[in-house]
N, C-alpha and C positions, 0 to 999 in steps of 0.2 A: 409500369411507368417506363415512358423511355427514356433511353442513354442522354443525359444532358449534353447539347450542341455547346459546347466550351473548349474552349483549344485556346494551349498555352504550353510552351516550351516542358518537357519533363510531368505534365500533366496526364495522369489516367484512371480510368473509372473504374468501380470492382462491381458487378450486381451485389446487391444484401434483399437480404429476407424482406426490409419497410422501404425500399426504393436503391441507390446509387453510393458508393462510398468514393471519395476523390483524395487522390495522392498523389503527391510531386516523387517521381523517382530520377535519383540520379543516374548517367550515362553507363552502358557497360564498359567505356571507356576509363570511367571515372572509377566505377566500383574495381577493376584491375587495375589500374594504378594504386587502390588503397585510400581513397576519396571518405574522408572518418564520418561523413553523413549518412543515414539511410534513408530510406522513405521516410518520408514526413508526410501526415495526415492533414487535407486540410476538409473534412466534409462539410466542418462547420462556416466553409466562405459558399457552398453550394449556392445559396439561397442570394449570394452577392456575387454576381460572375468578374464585375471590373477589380473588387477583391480578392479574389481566388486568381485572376489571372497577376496581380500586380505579386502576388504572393511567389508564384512560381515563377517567373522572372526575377525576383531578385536571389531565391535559389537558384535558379539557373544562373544568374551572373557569379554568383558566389562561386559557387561552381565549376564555371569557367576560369575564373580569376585562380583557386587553386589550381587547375591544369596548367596553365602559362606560370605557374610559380610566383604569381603577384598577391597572394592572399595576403590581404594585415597582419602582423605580429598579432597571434592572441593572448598576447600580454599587454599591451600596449593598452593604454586608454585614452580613446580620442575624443570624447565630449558626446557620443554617442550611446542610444541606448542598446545596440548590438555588444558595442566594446565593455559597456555594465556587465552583460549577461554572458559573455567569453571569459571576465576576469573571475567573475565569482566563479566560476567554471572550471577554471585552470589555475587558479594561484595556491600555490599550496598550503597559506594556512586558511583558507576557504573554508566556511563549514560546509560547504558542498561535500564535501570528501569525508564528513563524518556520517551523512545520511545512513541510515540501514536501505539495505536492498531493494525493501517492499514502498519506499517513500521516495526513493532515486529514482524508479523508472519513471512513475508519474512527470515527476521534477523535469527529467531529460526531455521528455516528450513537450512539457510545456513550454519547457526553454528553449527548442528549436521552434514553435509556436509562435512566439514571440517576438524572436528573431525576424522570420521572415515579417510575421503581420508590422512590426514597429520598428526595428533592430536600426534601421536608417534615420533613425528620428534623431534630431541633435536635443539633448538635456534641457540645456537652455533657454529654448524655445518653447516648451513643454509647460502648462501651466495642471491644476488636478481637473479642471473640466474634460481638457484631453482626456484622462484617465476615467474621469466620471461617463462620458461618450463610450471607451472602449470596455467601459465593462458593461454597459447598455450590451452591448455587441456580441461580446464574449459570453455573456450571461442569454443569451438569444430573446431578449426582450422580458425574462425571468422565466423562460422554459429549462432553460440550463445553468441554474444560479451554483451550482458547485464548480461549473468550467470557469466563471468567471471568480469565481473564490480562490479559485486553486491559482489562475495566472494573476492575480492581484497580491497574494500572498509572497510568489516566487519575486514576483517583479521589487517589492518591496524588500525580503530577504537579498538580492542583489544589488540594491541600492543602499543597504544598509555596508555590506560589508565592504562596498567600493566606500563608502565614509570614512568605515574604520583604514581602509587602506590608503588613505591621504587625499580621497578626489573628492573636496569640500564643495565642490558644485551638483553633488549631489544631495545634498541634505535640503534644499528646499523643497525639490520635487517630491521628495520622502515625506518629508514633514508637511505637508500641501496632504499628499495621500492619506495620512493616518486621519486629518480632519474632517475626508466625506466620510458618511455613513451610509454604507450600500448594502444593499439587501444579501445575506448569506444564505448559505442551504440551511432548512430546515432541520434542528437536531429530528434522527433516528427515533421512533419509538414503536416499531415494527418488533414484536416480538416472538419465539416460537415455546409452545410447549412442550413437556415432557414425551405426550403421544406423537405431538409433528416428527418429536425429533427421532423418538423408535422407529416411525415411518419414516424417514429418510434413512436411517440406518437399513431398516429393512429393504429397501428401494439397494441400497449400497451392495448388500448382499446380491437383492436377484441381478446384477449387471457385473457380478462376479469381482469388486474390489472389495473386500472386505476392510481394506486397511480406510476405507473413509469410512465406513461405520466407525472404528474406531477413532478415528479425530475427533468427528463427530459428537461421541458418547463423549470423549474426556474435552472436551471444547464446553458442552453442555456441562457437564457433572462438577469440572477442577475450576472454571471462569478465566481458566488460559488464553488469551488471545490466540487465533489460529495460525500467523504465523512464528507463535513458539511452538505451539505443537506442530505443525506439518514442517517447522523450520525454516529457514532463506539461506539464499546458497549467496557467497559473497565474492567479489576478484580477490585471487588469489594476494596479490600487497596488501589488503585490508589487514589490520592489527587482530583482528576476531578471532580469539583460537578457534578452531574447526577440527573436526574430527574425519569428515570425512572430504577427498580430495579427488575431484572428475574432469580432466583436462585445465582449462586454464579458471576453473571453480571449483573454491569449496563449499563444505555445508556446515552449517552447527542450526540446534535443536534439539528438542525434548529426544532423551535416549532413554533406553531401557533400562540403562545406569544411575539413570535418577532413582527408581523407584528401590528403596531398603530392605534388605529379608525383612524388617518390622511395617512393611505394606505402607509407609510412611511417602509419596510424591516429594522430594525435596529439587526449587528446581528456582531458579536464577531468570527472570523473565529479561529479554534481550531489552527493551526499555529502561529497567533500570539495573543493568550489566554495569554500566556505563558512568552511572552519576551514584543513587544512593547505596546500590547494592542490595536489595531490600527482595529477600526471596518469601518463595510460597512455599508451606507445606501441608499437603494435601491427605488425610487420612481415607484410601483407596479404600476402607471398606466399610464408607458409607457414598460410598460412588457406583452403584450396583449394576448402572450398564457398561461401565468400564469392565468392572469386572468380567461381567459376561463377553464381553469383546476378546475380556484378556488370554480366558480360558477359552477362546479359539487358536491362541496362537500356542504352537508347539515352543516347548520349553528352549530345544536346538535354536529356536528360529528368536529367543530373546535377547540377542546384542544386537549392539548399535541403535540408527536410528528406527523409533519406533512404528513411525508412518511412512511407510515403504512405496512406491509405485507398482503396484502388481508388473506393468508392464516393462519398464525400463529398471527395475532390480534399486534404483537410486531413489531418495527423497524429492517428492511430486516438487514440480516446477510450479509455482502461482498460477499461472493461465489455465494451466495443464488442472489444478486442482477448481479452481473456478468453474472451469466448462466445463467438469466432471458434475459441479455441485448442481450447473440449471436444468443436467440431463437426471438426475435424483430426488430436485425437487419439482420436475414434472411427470417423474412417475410417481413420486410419494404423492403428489397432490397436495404440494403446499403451493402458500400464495405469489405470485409468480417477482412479488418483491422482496419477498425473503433474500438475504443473505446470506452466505455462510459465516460471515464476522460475528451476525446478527447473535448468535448459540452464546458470547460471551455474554451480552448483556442479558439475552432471554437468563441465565444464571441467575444473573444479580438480581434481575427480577422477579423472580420465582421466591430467592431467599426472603428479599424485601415481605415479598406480598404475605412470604409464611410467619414474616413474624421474626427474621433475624433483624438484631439490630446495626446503624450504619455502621457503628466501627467495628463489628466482626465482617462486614462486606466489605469494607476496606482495604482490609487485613486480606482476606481471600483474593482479593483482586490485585494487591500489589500497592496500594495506593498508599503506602507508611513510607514515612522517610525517618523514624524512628533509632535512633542508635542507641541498644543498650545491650549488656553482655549476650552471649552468644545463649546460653542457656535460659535466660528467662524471656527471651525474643522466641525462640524455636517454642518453649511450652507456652508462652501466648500464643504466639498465629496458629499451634496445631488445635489449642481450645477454640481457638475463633472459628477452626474450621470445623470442627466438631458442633459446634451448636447452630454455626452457619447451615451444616450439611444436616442438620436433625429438623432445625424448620421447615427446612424446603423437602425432606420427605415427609415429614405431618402435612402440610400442602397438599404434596401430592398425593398421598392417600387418604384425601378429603376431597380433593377432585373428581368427578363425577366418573 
């Protein structure tokens, strides 16, 4: 395919594998003065060149207006839907700033997104057809129903808290948007089984990271979300105790200090750290590919975090752990929509199908908001996990 003829200020193309990716970047003038944008992705205006251009333009003005020192207060709120998405951004009791790691970049990404596609737009003039139009758009006619989910969501979370925060000309447009009903993404129900996931682990092995076999096994085997076990690394001002500290980030996740001389997983999912407090405990020795993982690693090498980067000696970076996963499961020869997320629910579904019942999956998964003494909470969820984890290997060893 060739290079698309489009030209626009700060506009430039990348080849990709299915055609062209387009991104607005800012000046090397701008990024040495310290200009707090970076590239901004726009591929998804490819396909509309007078949008793609009007997009980079009003970056490029931005842009410029920081350099001459004329940028807006990004406090300020001027009746605009840029100065929505600056506040929620920067005001400090914002729930922006409570986001975890893994739901902030998304967020950043779409909110600079937005910015350029809408950010000029004044509130007032805004009715939800607007909005019902741009998520036609965002949602690419319903080829990309999650891009438009994801900036409908944010757009609304910024609108909300500029409510709470005194600018009552925003509560129409808000309340306008809660009343379309627009097509979402499809829940997930891509599943992997116990063989897929030996073969990804085995795939793990021959390309010499042993440490995502292991995620892997205990992602499948414990129903952990993966980034408790591989962890998120968070800005050092975040309130998150962290254990481990690498320039201007730290990290917290699943550690080798969870697991008890009694083989007992006891471990605080970063979801509900936060609100009920409501931990797992996991009886590792009816988790037998963990184990087998576990007895690869040398006894020396059990502190700290448990999912290591072969390469960089630190806990994998998300991207880093991702692109790891599509190069694993195109040698394992799984389907090329699998997931790595996917291994939590593949869990839950394996228990289900074996015959455990909802509230010991519950239980396993985190999903109790339960308060009751410390002791008969600990010997509930470790029985839930016990009969949870006894279904699902009768299951599996009735599987062909």
């Amino acid at each position: 395919m060739d290079r698309p003829q489009i030209k626009a200020p700060g506009l430039k193309f990348r080849p990709r594998s299915e055609g062209w990716a387009a991104y607005w970047l800012p000046s090397p003038e701008a990024l040495r003065r310290g200009y707090p944008s970076g590239t901004v992705p726009l591929s998804h205006l490819i396909a509309s060149p007078e949008l793609l251009v009007d997009a980079c333009q009003r970056l490029q003005n931005d842009m410029l207006a920081w350099l001459d020192g004329l940028r807006r207060n990004r406090n300020a709120f001027d009746g605009t839907i840029g100065s929505v998405l600056r506040l929620y951004q920067v005001h400090e009791e914002s729930p922006f700033h409570g986001l975890k790691p893994g739901t902030r970049h998304p967020y950043i990404t779409y909110l600079r997104l937005l910015d350029a596609e809408i950010g000029d737009l004044r509130i007032d003039t805004l009715t939800a057809l607007h909005v019902k139009r741009w998520h036609a758009g965002w949602s690419a006619g319903g080829a990309r129903p999650a891009a438009g989910h994801m900036r409908l969501a944010i757009l609304k979370a910024a609108l909300t808290f500029c409510i709470v925060a005194g600018h009552s000309e925003c509560r129409a447009l808000r309340d306008d948007i809660r009343e379309l009903r627009l097509p979402g993404p499809r829940a997930r129900t891509l599943v992997a089984t116990a063989d897929q996931v030996r073969r990804a682990m085995k795939a793990a092995h021959a390309i010499r990271r042993p440490s995502l076999a292991l995620a892997y096994a205990i992602q499948f085997e414990t129903a952990l979300r993966q980034w408790d076990v591989t962890g998120q690394w968070y800005p050092l001002q975040d309130p998150t105790l962290c254990s481990v500290v690498n320039g201007d980030r730290k990290w917290a996740g699943l550690e080798w200090r969870h697991i008890g001389d009694d083989g007992l997983l006891r471990y605080t999912p970063s979801k509900t750290r936060g609100s009920s407090g409501a931990e797992v405990l996991i009886d590792l020795s009816l988790c037998p590919m963990v184990l087998e993982e576990i007895a690869r690693v040398p006894d020396a090498a059990r502190t700290g975090p448990m999912i290591v980067s072969e390469r960089s000696k630190l806990p994998w970076l998300d991207h880093d752990f991702r692109r790891s996963w599509r190069r694993v499961r195109e040698l394992a020869g799984l389907p090329p929509e699998l997931w790595s997320r996917d291994l939590r629910a593949s869990a839950i579904t394996e228990g289900r199908r074996g015959g455990a019942v909802n509230d010991d999956a519950a239980k396993v998964a985190g999903h109790t908001n339960s308060r009751i003494t410390a002791e008969v909470y600990d010997r509930e969820r470790l029985e839930a996990h016990r009969r949870f984890a006894a279904a699902r290997l009768g299951r599996r060893s009735r599987d062909p």
